[in-house]
C-alpha positions in Angstrom: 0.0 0.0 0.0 1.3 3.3 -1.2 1.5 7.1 1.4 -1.5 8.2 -0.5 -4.1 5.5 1.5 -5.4 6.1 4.6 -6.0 3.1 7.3 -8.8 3.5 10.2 -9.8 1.5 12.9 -13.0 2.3 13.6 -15.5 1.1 15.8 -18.8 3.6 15.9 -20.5 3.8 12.9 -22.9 7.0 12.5 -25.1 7.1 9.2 -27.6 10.2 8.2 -29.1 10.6 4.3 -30.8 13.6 2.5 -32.7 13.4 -0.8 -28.9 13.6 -1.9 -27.0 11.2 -0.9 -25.4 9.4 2.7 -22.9 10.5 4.9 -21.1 8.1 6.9 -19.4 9.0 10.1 -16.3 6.6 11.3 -15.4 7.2 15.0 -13.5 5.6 17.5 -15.0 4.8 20.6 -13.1 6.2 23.8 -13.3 5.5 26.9 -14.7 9.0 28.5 -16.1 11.3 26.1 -17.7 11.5 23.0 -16.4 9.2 20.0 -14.1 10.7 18.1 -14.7 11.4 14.3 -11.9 9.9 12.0 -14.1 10.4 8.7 -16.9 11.2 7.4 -17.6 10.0 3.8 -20.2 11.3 1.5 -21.8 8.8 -1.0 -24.5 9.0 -3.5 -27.5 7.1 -3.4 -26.1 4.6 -6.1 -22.6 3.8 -4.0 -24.9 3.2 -0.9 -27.1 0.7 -2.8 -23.8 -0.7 -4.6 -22.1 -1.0 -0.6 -25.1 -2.5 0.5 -25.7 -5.2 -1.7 -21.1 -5.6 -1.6 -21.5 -5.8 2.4 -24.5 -8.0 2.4 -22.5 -10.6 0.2 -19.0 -10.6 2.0 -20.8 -10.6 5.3 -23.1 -13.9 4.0 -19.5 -15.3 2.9 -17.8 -14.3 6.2 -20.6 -15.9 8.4 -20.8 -19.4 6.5 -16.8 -19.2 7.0 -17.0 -18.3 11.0 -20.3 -18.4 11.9 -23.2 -16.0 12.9 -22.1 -12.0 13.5 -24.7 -11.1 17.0 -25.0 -7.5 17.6 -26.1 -6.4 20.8 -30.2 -5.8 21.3 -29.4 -2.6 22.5 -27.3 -1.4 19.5 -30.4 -2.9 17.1 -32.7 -0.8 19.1 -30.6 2.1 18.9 -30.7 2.2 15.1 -33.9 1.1 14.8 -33.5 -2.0 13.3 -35.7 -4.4 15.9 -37.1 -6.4 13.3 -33.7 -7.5 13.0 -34.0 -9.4 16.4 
């Protein structure tokens, strides 16, 4: 990998959309305080459709490999995503 990539370890994902497009906010979690932002990344509609589906399939891949990725009930909640329980 060349100077010109950047490598993040992030741990708190933060997502918001207009009519426009996503942003995507990648924090790291410490351990008083607020996260703190490493990037936020703007995407169109089209790239967030295009991720989706990309994530969806390596994650399908990854859990056949090691088995079943459980998020907390409490994170679900948070985003809303309950039916997802």
């Amino acid at each position: 990998m060349d100077s010109t990539h950047i490598v993040l370890g992030i741990d708190v994902l933060g997502v918001s959309s207009t009519v426009y497009g996503f942003t995507l906010d990648l924090a790291e979690a410490v351990p008083q305080g607020p996260p703190l932002l490493k990037a936020r990344v703007k995407i169109s509609p089209q790239t967030a459709r295009a991720l989706h589906l990309i994530l969806g399939k390596h994650l399908r891949e990854y859990e056949r490999q090691f088995g079943k990725v459980v998020l907390p009930v409490h994170e679900l909640h948070a985003w809303g995503l309950e039916e997802e329980l």
